[in-house]
LUMSEZA-902626 format. One line per field, with one value per residue (C-alpha): x, y, z. Coordinates in nm, 4 decimals. Each point is the difference from the previous one (the first is absolute). Layout:
REM LUMSEZA-902626
east c(X	...) .
north c(Y	...) .
up c(Z	...) .
REM end
This chain:
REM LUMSEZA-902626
east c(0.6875	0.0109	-0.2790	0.1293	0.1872	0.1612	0.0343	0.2763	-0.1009	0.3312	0.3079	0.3658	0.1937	-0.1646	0.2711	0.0131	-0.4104	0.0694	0.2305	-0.2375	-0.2962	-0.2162	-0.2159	-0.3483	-0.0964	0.3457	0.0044	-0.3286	0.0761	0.2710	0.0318	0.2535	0.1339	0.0609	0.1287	-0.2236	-0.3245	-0.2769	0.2501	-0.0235	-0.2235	-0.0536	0.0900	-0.1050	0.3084	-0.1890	-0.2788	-0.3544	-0.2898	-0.2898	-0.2387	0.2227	0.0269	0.3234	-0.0263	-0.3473	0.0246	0.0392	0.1471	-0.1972	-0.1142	-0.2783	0.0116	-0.0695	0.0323	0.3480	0.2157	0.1543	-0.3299	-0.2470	-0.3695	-0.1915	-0.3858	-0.1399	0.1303	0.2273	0.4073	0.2666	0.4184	0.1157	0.3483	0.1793	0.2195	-0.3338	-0.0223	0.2584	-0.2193	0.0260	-0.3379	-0.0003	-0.3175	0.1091	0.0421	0.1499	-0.2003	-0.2686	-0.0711	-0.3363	-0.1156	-0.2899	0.1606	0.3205	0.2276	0.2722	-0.0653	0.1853	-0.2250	0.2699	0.2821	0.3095	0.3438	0.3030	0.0665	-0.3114	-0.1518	-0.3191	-0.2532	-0.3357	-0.2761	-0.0293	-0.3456	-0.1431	-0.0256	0.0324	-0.3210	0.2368	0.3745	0.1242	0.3109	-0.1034	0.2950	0.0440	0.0698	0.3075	-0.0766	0.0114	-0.2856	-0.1924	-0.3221	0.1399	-0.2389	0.3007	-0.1643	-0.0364	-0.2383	-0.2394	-0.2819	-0.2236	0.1596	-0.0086	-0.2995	-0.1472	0.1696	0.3352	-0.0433	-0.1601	0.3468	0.0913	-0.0535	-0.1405	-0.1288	-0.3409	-0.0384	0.1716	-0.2828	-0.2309	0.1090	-0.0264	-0.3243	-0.0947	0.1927	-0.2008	-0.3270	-0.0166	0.0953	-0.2551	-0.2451) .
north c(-0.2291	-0.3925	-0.1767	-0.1558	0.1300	-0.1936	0.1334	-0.1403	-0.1049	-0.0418	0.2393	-0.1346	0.1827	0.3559	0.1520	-0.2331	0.0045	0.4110	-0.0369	-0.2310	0.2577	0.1387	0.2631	-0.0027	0.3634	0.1688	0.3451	-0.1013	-0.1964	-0.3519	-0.2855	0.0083	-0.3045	-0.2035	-0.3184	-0.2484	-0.0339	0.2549	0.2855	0.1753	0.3209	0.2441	0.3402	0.3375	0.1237	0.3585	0.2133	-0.0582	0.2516	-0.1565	-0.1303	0.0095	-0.3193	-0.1889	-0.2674	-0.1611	-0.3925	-0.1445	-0.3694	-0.1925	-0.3197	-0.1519	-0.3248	-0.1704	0.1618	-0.0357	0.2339	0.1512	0.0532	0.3447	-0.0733	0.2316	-0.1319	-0.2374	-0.2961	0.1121	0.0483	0.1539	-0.0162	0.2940	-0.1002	0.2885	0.1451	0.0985	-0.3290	0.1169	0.2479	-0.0928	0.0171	0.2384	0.1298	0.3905	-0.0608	0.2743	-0.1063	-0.1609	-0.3143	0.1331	-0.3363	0.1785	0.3251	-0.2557	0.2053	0.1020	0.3073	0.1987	0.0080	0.2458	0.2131	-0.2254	0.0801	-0.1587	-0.3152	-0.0080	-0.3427	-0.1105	-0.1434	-0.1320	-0.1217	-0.3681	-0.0399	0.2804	-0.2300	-0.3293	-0.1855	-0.2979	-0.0332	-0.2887	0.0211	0.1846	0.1126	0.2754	0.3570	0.1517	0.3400	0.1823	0.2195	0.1392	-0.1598	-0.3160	-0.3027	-0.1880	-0.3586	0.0359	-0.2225	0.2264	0.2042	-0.2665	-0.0413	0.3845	0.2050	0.2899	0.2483	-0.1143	0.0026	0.3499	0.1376	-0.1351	0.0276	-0.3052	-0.1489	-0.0438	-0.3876	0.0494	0.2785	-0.2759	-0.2787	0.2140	0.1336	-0.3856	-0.1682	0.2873	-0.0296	-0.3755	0.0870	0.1602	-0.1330) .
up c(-1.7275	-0.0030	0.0562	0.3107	0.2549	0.2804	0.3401	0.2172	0.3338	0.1552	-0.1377	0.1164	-0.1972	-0.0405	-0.1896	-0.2785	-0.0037	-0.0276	-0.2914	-0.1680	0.0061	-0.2494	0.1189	-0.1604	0.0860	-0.0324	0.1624	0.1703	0.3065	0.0293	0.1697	0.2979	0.0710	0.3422	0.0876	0.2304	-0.0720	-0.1128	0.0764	-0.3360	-0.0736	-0.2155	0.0324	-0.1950	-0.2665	0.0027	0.2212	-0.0861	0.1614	0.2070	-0.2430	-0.2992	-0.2272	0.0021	-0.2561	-0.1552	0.0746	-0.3322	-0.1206	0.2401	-0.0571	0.1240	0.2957	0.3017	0.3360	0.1134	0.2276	-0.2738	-0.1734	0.0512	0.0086	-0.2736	0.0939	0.2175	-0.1733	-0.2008	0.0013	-0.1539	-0.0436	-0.0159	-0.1845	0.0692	0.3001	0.1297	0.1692	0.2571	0.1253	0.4000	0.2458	0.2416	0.2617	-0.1021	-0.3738	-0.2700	-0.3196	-0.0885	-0.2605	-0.1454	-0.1801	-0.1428	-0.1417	-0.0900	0.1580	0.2873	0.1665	0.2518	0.3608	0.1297	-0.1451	-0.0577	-0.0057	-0.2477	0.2050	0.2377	-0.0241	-0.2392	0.2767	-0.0254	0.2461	-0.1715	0.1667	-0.2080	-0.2997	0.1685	0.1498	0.1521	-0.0624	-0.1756	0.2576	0.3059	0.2056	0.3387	-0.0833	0.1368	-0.1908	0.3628	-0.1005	0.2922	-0.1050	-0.1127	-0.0465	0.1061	-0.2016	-0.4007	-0.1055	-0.2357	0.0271	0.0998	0.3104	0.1088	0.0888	-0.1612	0.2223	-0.1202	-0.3171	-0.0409	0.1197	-0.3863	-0.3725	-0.0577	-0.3457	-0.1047	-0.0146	0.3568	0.1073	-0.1263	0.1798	0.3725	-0.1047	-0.0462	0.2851	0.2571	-0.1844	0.0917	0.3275	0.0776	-0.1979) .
REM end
């Protein structure tokens, strides 16, 4: 994998991106391309089984918090340089990013072609880019922002990491202390 990988914000020419591509996880999941801007995602190229492992996240390199960055502890951040970076938000998510176990897991069984989804908040205290979720889920928090911003209630529905388990069990603790 290189030790950088750039994601493309804005795709105007999707086919030419798509003839470009190297997968990094061939036979495991791709990178679909869309033109406009943050339209790309990344889909499953096989069935995984609730709970199975897809892929362990390897190749990262450590930085600052950015949107394209995953947080791994309370003040620390990761690039994941790898097509995992296209993996979209969404309220009902299919996988999830286990920073502690360093790995993708399936939260639900997937089909070839079904989408690779996480909930962003469950290991993000406060997004570098915030933005409003579209995802359509029935319990949609409709404003990603991160964890901090979401109460406990929420984010039981979710795996969640353990610096983010932390950092509720903090934030409520000085609420009520």
């Amino acid at each position: 994998m290189p030790v950088t990988y750039t994601k493309v914000e804005k795709i105007t020419d999707a086919a030419a991106v798509k003839q470009a591509y190297k997968p990094t996880h061939p036979g495991l999941f791709e990178v679909v391309y869309a033109e406009g801007d943050y339209n790309s995602k990344l889909i499953a190229c096989k069935a995984y089984a609730k709970g199975e492992i897809i892929c362990p996240v390897e190749g990262t390199t450590p930085g600052p918090k950015r949107y394209t960055s995953v947080q791994t502890g309370k003040d620390s951040h990761i690039e994941l340089n790898s097509d995992l970076v296209f993996m979209n938000h969404s309220c009902n998510p299919t996988v999830s990013l286990d920073t502690d176990s360093m790995a993708v897991v399936a939260v639900v069984d997937l089909k070839e072609g079904d989408n690779l989804t996480f909930f962003y908040p469950s290991s993000e205290w406060e997004m570098d880019q915030p933005f409003p979720c579209w995802c359509g889920a029935d319990q949609c928090v409709k404003n990603i922002q991160g964890a901090k911003f979401l109460s406990q209630e929420t984010m039981n529905r979710y795996f969640c990491t353990k610096h983010i388990q932390d950092l509720l069990t903090e934030r409520d603790n000085a609420a009520t202390a």
